[in-house]
N, C-alpha and C positions, 0 to 999 in steps of 0.2 A: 478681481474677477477671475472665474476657473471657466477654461475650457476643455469640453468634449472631443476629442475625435474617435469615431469608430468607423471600423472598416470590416471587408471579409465578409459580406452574403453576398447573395448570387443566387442562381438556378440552381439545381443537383434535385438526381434522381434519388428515388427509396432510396433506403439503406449506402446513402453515398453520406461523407463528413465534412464540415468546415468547421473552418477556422476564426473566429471573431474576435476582436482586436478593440480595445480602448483603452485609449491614452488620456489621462490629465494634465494642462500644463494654467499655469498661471501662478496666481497670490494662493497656494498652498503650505500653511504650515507640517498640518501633519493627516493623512486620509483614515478616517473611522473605518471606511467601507465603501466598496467597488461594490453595485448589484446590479444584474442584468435584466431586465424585465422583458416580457415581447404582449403584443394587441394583435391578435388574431382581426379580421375583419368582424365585424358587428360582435366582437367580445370586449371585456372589460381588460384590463391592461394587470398581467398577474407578472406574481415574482416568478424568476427562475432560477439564479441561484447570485450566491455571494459570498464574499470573503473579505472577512476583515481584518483588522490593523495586526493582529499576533494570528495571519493564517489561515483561520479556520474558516470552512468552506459546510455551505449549507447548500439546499437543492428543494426547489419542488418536486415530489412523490412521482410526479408524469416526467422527468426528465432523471431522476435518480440512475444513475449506473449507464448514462447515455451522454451526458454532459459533462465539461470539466471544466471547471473555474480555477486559472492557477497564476502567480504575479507575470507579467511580462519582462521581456530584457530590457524595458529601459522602465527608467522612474518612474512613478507612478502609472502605471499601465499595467492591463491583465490582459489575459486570455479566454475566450469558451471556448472549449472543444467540444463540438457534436459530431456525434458519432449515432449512426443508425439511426438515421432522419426517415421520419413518417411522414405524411401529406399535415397533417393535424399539428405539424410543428413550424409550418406555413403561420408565421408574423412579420412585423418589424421591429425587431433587436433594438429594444432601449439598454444606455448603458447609464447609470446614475451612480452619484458618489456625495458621501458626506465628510466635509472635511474639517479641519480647525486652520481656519484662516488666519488670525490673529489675536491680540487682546481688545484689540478696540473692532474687527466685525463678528469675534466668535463663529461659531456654527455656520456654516452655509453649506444647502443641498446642490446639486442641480445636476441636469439632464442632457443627457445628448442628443442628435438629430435623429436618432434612428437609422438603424439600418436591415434594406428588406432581405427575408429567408424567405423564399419561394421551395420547395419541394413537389417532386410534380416529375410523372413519367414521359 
């Protein structure tokens, strides 16, 4: 079993930053990919960005050059860094991961509880 934690939303004004935080801990052998996703109210739940196993960091178009996907300082854990928060960037921060668990359960996805970014003057 792998678990989620994420942390780091909160309130903030425009153009204020945070920091967002998820950790994986459990039956991990090796993680594919950390991806952030956020649901807007009455929207569909979109990617935002991600990074996988050799680094490399992707971004939705609406968050490109505002957002930062980078590993964190402990084991399996990352970081988003928003930077130059709009009201429009008002979600709940899913953090989602695909890992290689072992030979006998292979592949497992799964999700974290979410965490809310309110932006808001």
């Amino acid at each position: 079993q792998v678990h989620l934690v994420e942390s780091g939303g909160g309130l903030v004004q425009p153009g204020g930053s945070l920091r967002l935080s998820c950790a994986a801990s459990g039956s991990i052998f090796s993680i594919y990919a950390i991806t952030w996703y956020r649901q807007a109210p009455g929207k569909e739940r979109e990617l935002v960005a991600q990074i996988t196993s050799n680094n490399s960091a992707n971004y939705a178009d609406s968050v490109q050059g505002r957002f930062t996907i980078s590993r964190g300082d402990a084991r399996n854990s990352v970081y988003l860094q928003i930077d130059s928060l709009k009201p429009e960037d008002t979600a709940v921060y899913y953090c989602h991961v695909r890992v290689y668990i072992d030979n006998k359960h292979g592949v497992g996805v799964y999700w974290g509880q979410g965490t809310q970014v309110t932006v808001s003057s």
